[in-house]
C-alpha positions as CSV (number, residue, x, y, z in Angstrom):
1,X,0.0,0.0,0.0
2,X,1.1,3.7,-0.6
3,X,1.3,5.8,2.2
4,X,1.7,9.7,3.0
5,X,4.5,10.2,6.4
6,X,3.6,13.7,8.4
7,X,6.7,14.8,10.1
8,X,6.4,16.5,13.4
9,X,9.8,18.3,14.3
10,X,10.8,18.6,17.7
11,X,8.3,16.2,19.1
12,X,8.0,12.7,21.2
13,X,11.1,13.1,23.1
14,X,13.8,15.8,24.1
15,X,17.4,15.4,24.4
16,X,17.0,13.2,27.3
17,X,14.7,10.8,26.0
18,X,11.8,12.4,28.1
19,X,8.3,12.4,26.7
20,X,7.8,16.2,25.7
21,X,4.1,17.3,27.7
22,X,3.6,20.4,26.5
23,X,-0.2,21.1,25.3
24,X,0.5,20.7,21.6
25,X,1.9,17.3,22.2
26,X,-1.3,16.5,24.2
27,X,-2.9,17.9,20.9
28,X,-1.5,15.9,18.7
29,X,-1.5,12.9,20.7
30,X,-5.3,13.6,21.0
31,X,-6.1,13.6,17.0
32,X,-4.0,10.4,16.8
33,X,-6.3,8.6,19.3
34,X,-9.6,9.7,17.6
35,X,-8.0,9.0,14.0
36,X,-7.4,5.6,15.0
37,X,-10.6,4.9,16.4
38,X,-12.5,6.9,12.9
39,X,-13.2,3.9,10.1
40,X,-15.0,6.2,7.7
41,X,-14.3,6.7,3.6
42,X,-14.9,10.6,3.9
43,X,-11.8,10.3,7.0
44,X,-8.1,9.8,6.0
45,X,-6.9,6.1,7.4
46,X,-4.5,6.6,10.4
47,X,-1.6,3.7,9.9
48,X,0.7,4.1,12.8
49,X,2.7,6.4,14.7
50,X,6.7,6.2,15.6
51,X,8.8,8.3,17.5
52,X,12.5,9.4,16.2
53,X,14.4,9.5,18.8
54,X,16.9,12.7,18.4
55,X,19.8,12.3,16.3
56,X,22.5,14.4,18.0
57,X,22.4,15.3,22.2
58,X,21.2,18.6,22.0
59,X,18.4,17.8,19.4
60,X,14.5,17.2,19.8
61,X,13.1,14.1,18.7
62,X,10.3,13.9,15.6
63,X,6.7,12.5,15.4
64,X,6.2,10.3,12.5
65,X,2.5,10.1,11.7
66,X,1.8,7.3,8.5
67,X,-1.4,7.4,7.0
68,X,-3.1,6.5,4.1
69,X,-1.7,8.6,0.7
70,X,-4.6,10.4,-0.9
71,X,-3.9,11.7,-4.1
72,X,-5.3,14.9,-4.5
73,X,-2.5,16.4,-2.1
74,X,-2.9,17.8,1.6
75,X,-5.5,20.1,2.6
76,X,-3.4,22.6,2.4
77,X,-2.8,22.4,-1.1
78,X,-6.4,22.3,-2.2
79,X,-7.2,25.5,0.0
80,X,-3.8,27.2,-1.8
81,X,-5.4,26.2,-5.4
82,X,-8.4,26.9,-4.4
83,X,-7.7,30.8,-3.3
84,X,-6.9,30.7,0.0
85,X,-9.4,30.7,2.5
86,X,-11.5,33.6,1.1
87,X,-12.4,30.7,-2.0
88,X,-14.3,28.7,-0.1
């Protein structure tokens, strides 16, 4: 299967392996839950989640969200071509 990989910089873990808290984390953490709980065809699929550990000491870890690849781009990208926000 083809998948689409969201990368979430400075996330999952801090320099010394600690589990970063902050409320964004909680955030995130919270629409990783309900996506893998949501079975619907109008929802994205959630995959699985991994956290990258940090690379060098000093460095924060990433997220690593895998879901299914839809090809008409991100969300982002249709509300670019479609105007911005203002087109909708």
């Amino acid at each position: 299967a083809i998948v689409a990989v969201k990368v979430i910089p400075n996330a999952g873990t801090d320099a010394n392996g600690n589990t970063s808290g902050d409320s964004e984390m909680d955030k995130i953490m919270s629409e990783i839950e309900i996506l893998s709980r949501c079975h619907s065809p109008f929802i994205v699929g959630y995959c699985e989640c991994f956290i990258k550990p940090p690379r060098k000491k000093l460095d924060s870890g990433e997220m690593w969200i895998v879901m299914e690849f839809c090809e008409g781009g991100s969300m982002s990208d249709l509300i670019e071509a479609g105007g911005g926000m203002n087109g909708f």
